[in-house]
C-alpha positions in Angstrom: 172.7 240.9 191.0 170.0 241.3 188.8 166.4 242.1 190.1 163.9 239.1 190.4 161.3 239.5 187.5 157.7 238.5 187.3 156.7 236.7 184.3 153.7 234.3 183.4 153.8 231.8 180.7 151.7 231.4 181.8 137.5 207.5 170.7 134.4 207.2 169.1 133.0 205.9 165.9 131.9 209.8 164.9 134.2 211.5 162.4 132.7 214.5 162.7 135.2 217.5 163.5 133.8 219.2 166.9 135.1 222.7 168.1 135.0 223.9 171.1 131.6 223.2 172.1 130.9 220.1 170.1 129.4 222.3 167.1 130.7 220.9 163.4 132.6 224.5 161.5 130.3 225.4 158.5 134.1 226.0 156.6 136.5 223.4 157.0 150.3 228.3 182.7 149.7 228.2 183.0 151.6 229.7 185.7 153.2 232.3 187.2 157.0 232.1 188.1 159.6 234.4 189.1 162.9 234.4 186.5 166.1 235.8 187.0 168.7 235.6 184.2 168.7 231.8 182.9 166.7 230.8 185.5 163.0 229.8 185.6 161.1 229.1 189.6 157.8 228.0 189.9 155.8 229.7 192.6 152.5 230.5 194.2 151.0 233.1 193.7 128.0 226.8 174.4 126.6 224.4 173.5 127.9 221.1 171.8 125.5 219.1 169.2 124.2 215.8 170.6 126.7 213.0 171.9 126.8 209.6 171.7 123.3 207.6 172.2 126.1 205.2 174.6 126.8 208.4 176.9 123.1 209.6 176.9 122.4 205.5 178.3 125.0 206.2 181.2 123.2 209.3 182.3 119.9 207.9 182.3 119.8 204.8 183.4 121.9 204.1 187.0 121.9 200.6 186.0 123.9 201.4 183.0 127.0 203.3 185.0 128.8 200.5 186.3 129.7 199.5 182.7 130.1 203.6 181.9 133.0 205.8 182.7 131.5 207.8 185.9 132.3 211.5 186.4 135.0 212.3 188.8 134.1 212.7 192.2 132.9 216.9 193.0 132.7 218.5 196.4 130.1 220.9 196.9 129.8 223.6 194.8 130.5 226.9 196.5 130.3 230.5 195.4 133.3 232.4 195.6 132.6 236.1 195.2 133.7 238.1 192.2 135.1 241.2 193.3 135.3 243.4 190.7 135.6 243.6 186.8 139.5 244.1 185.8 138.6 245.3 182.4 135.7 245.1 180.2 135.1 245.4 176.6 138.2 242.5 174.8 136.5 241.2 171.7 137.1 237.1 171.2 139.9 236.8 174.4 142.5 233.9 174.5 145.1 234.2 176.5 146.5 236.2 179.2 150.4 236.9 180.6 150.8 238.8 183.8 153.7 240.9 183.7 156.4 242.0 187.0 155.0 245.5 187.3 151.1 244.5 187.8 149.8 245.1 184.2 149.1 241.8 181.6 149.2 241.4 178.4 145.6 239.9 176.6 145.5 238.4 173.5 142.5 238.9 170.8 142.3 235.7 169.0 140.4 236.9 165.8 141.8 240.7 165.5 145.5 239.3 165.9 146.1 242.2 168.6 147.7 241.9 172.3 146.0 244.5 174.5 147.9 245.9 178.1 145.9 246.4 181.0 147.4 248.4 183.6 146.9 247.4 187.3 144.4 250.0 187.2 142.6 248.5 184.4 143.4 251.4 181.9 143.7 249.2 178.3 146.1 250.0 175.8 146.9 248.4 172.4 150.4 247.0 172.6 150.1 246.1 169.1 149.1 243.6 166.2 151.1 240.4 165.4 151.7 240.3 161.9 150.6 237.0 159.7 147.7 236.2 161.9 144.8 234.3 160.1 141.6 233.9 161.5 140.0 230.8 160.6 137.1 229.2 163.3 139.2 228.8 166.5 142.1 229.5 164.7 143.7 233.4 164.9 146.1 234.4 168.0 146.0 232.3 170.4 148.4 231.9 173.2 151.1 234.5 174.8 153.9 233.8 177.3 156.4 236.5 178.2 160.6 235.8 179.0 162.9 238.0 179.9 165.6 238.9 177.9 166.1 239.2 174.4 167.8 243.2 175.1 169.5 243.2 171.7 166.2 243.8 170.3 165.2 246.5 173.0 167.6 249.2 173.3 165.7 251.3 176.2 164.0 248.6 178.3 161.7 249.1 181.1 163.9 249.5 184.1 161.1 248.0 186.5 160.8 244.6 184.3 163.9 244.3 182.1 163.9 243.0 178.5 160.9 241.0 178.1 160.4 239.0 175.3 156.7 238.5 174.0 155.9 234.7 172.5 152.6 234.2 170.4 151.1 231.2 169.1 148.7 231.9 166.0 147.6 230.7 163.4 148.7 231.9 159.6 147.1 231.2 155.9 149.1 228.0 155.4 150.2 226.9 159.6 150.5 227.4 162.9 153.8 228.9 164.3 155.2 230.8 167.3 157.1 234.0 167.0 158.6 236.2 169.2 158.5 239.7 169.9 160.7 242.5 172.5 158.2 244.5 174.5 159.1 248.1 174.0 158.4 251.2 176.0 157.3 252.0 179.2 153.8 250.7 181.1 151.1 252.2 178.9 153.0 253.1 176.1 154.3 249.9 175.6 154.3 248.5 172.0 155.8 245.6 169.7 159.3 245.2 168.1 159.7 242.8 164.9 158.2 239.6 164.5 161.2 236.4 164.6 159.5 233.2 163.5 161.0 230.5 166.1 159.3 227.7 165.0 156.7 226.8 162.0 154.4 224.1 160.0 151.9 223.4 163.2 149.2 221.9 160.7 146.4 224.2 160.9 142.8 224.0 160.5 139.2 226.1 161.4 139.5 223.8 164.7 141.4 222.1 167.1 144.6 224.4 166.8 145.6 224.1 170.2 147.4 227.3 171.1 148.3 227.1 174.6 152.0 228.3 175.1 154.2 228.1 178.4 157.6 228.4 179.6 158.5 225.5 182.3 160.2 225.4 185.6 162.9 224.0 183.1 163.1 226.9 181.4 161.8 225.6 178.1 159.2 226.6 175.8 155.8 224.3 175.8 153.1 224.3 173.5 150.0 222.5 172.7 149.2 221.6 169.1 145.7 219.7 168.7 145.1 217.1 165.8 143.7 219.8 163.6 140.7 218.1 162.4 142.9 215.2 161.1 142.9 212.7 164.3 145.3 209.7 163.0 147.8 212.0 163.2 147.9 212.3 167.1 149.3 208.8 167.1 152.0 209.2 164.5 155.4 210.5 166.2 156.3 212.4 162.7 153.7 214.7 162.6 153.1 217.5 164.9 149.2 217.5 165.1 147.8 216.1 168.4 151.1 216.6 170.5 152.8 218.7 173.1 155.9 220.4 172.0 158.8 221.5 173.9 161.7 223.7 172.2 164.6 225.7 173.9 163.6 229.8 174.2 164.8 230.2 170.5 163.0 227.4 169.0 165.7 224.6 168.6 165.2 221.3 169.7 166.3 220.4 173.7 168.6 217.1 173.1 166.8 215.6 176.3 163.7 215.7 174.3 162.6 211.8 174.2 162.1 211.5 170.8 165.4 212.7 169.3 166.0 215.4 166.9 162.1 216.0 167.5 159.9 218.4 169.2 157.4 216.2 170.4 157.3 216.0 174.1 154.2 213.8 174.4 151.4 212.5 171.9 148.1 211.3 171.2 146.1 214.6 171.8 143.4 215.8 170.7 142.8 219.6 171.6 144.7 220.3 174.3 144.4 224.0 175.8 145.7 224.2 178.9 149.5 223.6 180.4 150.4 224.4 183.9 153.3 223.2 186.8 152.8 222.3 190.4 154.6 222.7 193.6 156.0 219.1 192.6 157.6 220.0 188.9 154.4 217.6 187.3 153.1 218.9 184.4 149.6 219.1 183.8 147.4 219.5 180.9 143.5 219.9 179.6 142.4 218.3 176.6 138.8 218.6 174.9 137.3 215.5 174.1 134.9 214.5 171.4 131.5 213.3 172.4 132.0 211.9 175.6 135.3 213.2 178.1 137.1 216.3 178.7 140.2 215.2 180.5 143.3 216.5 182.9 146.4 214.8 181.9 149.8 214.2 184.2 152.5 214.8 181.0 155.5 212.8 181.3 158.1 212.6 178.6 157.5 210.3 175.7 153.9 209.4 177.3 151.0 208.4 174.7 147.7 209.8 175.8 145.6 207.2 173.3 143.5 210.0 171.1 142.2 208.7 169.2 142.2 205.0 169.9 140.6 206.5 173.4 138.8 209.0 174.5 139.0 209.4 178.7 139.7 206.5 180.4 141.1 203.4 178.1 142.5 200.8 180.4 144.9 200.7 178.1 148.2 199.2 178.7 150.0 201.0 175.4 148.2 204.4 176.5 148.3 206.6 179.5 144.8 207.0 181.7 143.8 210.9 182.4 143.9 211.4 185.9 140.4 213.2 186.0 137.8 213.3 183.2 134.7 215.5 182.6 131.5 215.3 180.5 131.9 217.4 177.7 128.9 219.9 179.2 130.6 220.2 182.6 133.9 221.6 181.4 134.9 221.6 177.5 138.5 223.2 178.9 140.7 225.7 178.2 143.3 227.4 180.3 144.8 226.0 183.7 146.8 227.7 186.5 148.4 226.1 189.6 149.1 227.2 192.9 151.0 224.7 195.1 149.0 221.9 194.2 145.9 223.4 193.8 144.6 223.5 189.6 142.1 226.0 188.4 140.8 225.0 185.2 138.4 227.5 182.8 135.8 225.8 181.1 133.8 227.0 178.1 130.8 224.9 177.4 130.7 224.1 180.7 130.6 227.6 181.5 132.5 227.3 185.6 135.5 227.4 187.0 136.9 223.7 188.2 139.0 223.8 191.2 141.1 220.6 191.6 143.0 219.6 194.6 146.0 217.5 193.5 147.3 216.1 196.3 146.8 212.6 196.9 143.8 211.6 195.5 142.5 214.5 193.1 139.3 215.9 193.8 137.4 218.4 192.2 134.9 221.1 193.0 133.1 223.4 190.5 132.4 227.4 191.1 131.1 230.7 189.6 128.3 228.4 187.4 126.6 229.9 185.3 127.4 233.1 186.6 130.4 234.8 184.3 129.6 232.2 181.2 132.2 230.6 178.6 135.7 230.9 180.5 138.9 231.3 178.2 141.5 231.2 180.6 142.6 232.1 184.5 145.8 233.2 185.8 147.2 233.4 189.4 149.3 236.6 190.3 152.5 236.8 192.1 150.5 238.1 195.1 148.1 235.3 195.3 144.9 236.9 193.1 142.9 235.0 191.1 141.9 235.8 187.2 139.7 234.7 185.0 139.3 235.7 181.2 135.4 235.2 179.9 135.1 234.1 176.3 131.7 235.1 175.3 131.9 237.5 171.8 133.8 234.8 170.1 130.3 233.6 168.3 129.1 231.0 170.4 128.6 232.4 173.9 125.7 234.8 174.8 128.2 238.6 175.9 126.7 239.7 178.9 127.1 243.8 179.5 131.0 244.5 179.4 131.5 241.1 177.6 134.5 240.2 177.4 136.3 240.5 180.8 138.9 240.1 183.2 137.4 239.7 186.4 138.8 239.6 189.9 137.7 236.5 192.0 137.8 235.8 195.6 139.4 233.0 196.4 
């Protein structure tokens, strides 16, 4: 019987093209889970430019919320404690994946390079994945780790197996996701060859999307925003603005709904963030334009109304998000889920969102202000909680050690 393995996967009027935080480009689970062989099992473990004149009415007029979207409802902030700095000194972060034996793979969106950091904290360059382009928010973006794929690793790591590295980035003419076997031993460890899995992503210096995960299906998920070209979320031919879900070696699943096609669900606009509960939903966090930031429950086929809506549509043809945001409370990124329990990263918004899923969502907001832009977060197998600061990446303000994995107390 094979060893258990650790792996993480982990509308308005305005046509003006907004990044991350709202600015216009001058140029153009999240999870952890426990795999054995075939199987996948979920367990625990900046400033945008002005918005609308409509939203600035809601917030200061009271009179004027009861025909405005209202926030979702917030608990009292509290300060959890950060414990320590994991590792300093990561240049424009995106993504982590935690790996069986402790360590994690980080990925460095604009150098194209995936860093390991030992449990100790020791960094090591694993490598650079070839083709990577960086454009505005485009570069390497998201990594999830798999294990298997030994015909490419002839001396695997007895502790973890054959693990398979998968990287979403962007190239001179697309974005695409490759894969890579994870040679050599913990801090030694480097990259074998490059196999494209699955290409054309439209690409652009924003809304790239990025976010990749495996699912407690064992399939491949990705996010792919609208690239700066927003009718394209609503048309089922095009992969802008969708979630995509392939099989580990980037063919089509034939329980996909849309047959013969990729496209798990559509009308997106940036989405950055995938993650699993307890309950097998999926969940996802999607940027908004001027107004809401959103967390979306993803079923199969659903139409999420970008960019016909943005938040809450009442919309019979599109689905509501369960939660929204103002754009300067969370502008999100990565997600992570334990039980039922989300934690959501947010840039702009600079805080970490902790959502309670279970019957009626509520949300609370922590570490404000404290760490700045936050790229990502990550549960571990043992129940620690990670987040990844996004500072150097040109529109944060690095604080000393910038960037970081840091250690909080949950």
């Amino acid at each position: 019987m094979s060893p258990l393995f650790g792996i993480f996967g982990l509308s308005s009027a305005s046509w003006l093209f907004k990044g991350d935080d709202g600015s216009v480009p001058s140029a153009v689970s999240s999870g952890y889970a426990d795999a054995m062989v075939g199987t996948e099992i979920l367990k625990p473990r900046r400033r945008r430019s002005s918005r609308d004149m409509s939203v600035a009415a809601c917030a200061a007029a009271a009179l004027f919320l009861t025909a405005c979207q209202g926030p979702t409802p917030e608990a009292p902030i509290l300060s959890p404690s950060v414990t320590n700095d994991v590792a300093t000194g990561f240049a424009a972060p995106w993504s982590v994946a935690l790996l069986a034996d402790g360590s994690m793979l980080v990925s460095e969106r604009d150098s194209g390079q995936i860093l390991e950091v030992s449990p100790s904290g020791a960094k090591h360059l694993v490598g650079a994945v070839p083709g990577v382009r960086h454009q505005g928010e485009g570069g390497l973006l998201g990594l999830a780790v798999h294990l298997g794929g030994c015909k490419d690793n002839p001396a695997p790591d007895t502790g973890t197996g054959c693990i398979t590295v998968y990287a979403y980035l962007t190239t001179a003419s697309d974005n695409r996701i490759v894969h890579l076997p994870l040679l050599g031993m913990p801090g030694t460890r480097s990259l074998g060859p490059a196999t494209v899995i699955f290409d054309g992503i439209p690409k652009a210096g924003n809304h790239n999307g990025g976010r990749i995960a495996f699912g407690p299906d064992g399939m491949l998920y990705a996010t792919a925003g609208d690239a700066g070209n927003r009718t394209t979320a609503q048309d089922p031919n095009s992969l802008s603005g969708k979630i995509l879900r392939l099989k580990p070696d980037g063919k089509i699943p034939t329980d996909n709904p849309f047959p013969g096609s990729p496209v798990w669900s559509l009308g997106h606009r940036n989405p950055q963030g995938i993650a699993w509960d307890e309950q097998g939903r999926m969940w996802a966090s999607e940027f908004g334009q001027n107004t809401w930031d959103e967390l979306n429950e993803i079923v199969p086929g659903g139409n999420y109304g970008w960019p016909v809506v943005e938040g809450t549509g009442n919309d019979s043809r599109f689905r509501d998000p369960v939660l929204t945001w103002t754009t300067a409370e969370a502008s999100p990124s990565g997600i992570a889920i334990d039980g039922t329990t989300l934690y959501m990263a947010a840039l702009r918004g600079e805080r970490l969102w902790i959502v309670e899923l279970a019957n009626t969502p509520t949300t609370r907001s922590v570490l404000v202000g404290e760490l700045g832009r936050l790229r990502d977060v990550a549960l571990t197998h043992d129940g620690r909680l990670y987040v990844l600061t996004n500072n150097t990446d040109g529109r944060g303000t690095p604080n000393p050690g910038d960037d970081k994995i840091i250690d909080v107390t949950r």
